[in-house]
C-alpha positions, 0 to 999 in steps of 0.5 A: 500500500502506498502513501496515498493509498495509506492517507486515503483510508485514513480519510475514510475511516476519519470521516463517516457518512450515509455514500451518496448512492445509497441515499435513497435506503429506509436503513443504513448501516455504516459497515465498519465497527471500528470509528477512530476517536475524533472522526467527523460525523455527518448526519443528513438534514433528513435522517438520525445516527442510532449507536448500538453495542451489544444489542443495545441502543446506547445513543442518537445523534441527530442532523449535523456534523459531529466531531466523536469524542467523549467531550462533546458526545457523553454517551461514547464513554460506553463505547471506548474500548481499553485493548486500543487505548482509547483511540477506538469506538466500538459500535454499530451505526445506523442511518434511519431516514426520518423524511417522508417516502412517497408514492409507496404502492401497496395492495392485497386482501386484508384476510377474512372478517365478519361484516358487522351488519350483514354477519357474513365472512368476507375477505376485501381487497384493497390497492393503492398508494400511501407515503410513510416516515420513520417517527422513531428510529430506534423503536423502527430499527429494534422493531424491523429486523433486529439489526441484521437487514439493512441495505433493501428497500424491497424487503423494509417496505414489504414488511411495512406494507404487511403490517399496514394491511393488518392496520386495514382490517382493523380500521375497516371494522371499526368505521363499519361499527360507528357508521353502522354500515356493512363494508360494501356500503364504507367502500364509497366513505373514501374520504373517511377510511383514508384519514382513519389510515393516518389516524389509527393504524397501530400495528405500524405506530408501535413500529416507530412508523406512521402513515402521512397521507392515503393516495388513491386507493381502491377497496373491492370484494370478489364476485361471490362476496360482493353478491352476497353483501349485496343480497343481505344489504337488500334484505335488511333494507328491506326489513327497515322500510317495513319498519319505518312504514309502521313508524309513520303509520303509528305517527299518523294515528297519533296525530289523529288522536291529538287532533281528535282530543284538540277538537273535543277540547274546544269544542267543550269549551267554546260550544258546548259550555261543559262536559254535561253537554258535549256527552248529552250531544255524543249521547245524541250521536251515538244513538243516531248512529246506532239506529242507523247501522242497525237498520233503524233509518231504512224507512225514509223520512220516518225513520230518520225522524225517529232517530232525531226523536230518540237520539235527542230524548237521550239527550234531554233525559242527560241533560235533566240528570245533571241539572236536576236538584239534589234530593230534598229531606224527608223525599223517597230515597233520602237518607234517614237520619241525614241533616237537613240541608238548606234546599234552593228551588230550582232557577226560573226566569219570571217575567210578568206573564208568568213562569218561563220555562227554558227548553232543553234542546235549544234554550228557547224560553217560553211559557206554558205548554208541553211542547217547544214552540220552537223545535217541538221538543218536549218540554220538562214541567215545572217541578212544585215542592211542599212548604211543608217539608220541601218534598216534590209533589206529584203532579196535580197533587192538592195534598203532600204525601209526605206531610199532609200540608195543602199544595195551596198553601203559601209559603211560610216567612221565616222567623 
């Protein structure tokens, strides 16, 4: 070997660095073992220096030129070896590129997996680009391949791409679950299956690896899974539009029923004045209602007048019972032993040509008589009660039945 020879290794062994050829490597290992004290270290803008001895990570250096001595560089102390004395490092050293890679193609099926809707086994396929970067050197290099494979691209990025197939199979199902859609129906969330890509792949996170950005990427099934997703989707489509048929059946109905419940609420409040008379008009309804399906109204004008006739006699045997007074003392059907109430007569309107009487049906008042003069229904008597003992007397009754005291007679003053 020559002087030149001689200087020119020298150099060589002085000054480490990634060789310019082989730039474009995920992994880099510096081939020689054996770094002089005070060699310069250069570490590209878009990579990190692991030091290993042993089988164990002992140091990072990052971007930059570093001059190796245990002055500057404390961690070398542990790398020093005594049979050279102290001239020597003794270790392993890799160059991890940290910069993205791009355009990296990938495709395959992920493996079979249960379709979370439709429950059939499938197994999709997916192909396309992404672009990856090392995060953490040391956990990638520890991760990849122990120490021992640097130097291919083909078979980092293999493994990578493997791992990310996995990280596929396990996003794919997770977005099924909280978009409750099969995996036919997710093919189309592009957009979504790629930023949960980037977001959560963890079988490459625990690698020191992430995944920057999704090209495009297209995700299949075979002929006979896709005909069977499909047939399972139809069938469950099926079943939900049953089921929202009947919901907007239910909701219909329930409508109806409000309305009917609004109506009869103003229709109590504003016609009918109270619930006495709105049920002595249902009363009327119904009877009417049931004559005629029971044949009633067959005979023309007579029946429907018979209808009209029961129906509002109903209704007028309603409307007395509520307006009828409560039980007088001493009356038939009155309580023995009760005490005696104060008895109010029932309301008349009197105006000089006598007692008025007000009918039941339309609250025409009139005089006497047994039928309204002005829709001809019958017309409720004026009821008289004994000044005696405040009992009803019967009609055209000259004596009290209870007490004996003269229908003729006048009412007592009180004192």
């Amino acid at each position: 070997m020559g002087l030149f020879d001689f200087v020119k290794s020298g150099v060589q062994e002085m000054m480490i660095a990634r060789p310019d050829a082989l730039k474009h490597l995920v992994v880099y290992k510096h081939p020689n073992q054996n770094v002089p004290m005070f060699s310069q270290l250069t570490v590209d803008s878009d990579e990190a220096a692991v030091f290993f001895k042993d089988g164990k990570v002992v140091g990072v250096l990052p971007p930059g030129r570093h001059t190796l001595q245990t002055q500057n560089i404390p961690f070398l102390n542990s790398l020093i070896t005594s049979a050279t004395g102290g001239n020597v490092l003794i270790a392993e050293i890799f160059f991890v590129k940290t910069a993205p890679i791009r355009s990296i193609p990938f495709g395959g099926p992920i493996g079979d997996m249960i379709d979370p809707l439709t429950g059939e086994q499938v197994c999709p396929r997916i192909f396309g680009e992404f672009s990856l970067a090392v995060t953490d050197p040391v956990r990638f290099v520890i991760g990849y391949a122990g120490q021992g494979a640097t130097g291919d691209n083909d078979f980092v990025l293999d493994w990578i791409k493997g791992l990310f197939l996995q990280g596929v199979k396990t996003v794919l199902g997770e977005l099924c679950e909280v978009e409750q859609k099969s995996v036919l129906q997710c093919v189309a969330l592009t957009t979504k299956l790629a930023q949960a890509f980037v977001q959560r792949c963890p079988d490459l996170n625990d690698c020191g690896v992430r995944v920057l950005q999704m090209g495009r990427f297209d995700l299949n099934f075979s002929d006979d899974d896709r005909g069977r997703l499909v047939a399972a989707n139809a069938e469950i489509a099926k079943a939900n539009r049953g089921v929202k048929v009947a919901q907007a059946a239910a909701a219909a109905r329930q409508f109806e029923m409000d309305q009917k419940f609004q109506q009869d609420s103003r229709y109590v409040k504003d016609l009918a004045g109270n619930f006495q008379n709105y049920a002595a008009g249902q009363a009327m309804i119904g009877a009417g209602q049931g004559m005629a399906a029971h044949g009633v109204g067959d005979g023309g004008m007579a029946g429907a007048g018979a209808q009209m006739a029961v129906g509002m006699g109903m209704g007028q045997m309603m409307q007395n019972a509520y307006n009828a007074p409560p039980p007088q003392f001493g009356a038939p059907g009155f309580p023995q032993g009760a005490a005696q109430a104060p008895v109010a007569a029932p309301p008349a309107a009197v105006s000089p040509g006598g007692l008025l009487v007000a009918c039941g049906a339309c609250g025409a008042k009139q005089g006497a008589g047994k039928f309204c003069a002005e829709c001809g229904t019958p017309l409720a008597q004026p009821k008289k009660f004994c000044v005696g003992c405040g009992g009803e007397l019967a009609p055209g009754a000259k004596f009290c039945a209870n007490c004996g005291t003269s229908a003729a007679a006048p009412p007592q003053s009180g004192g």
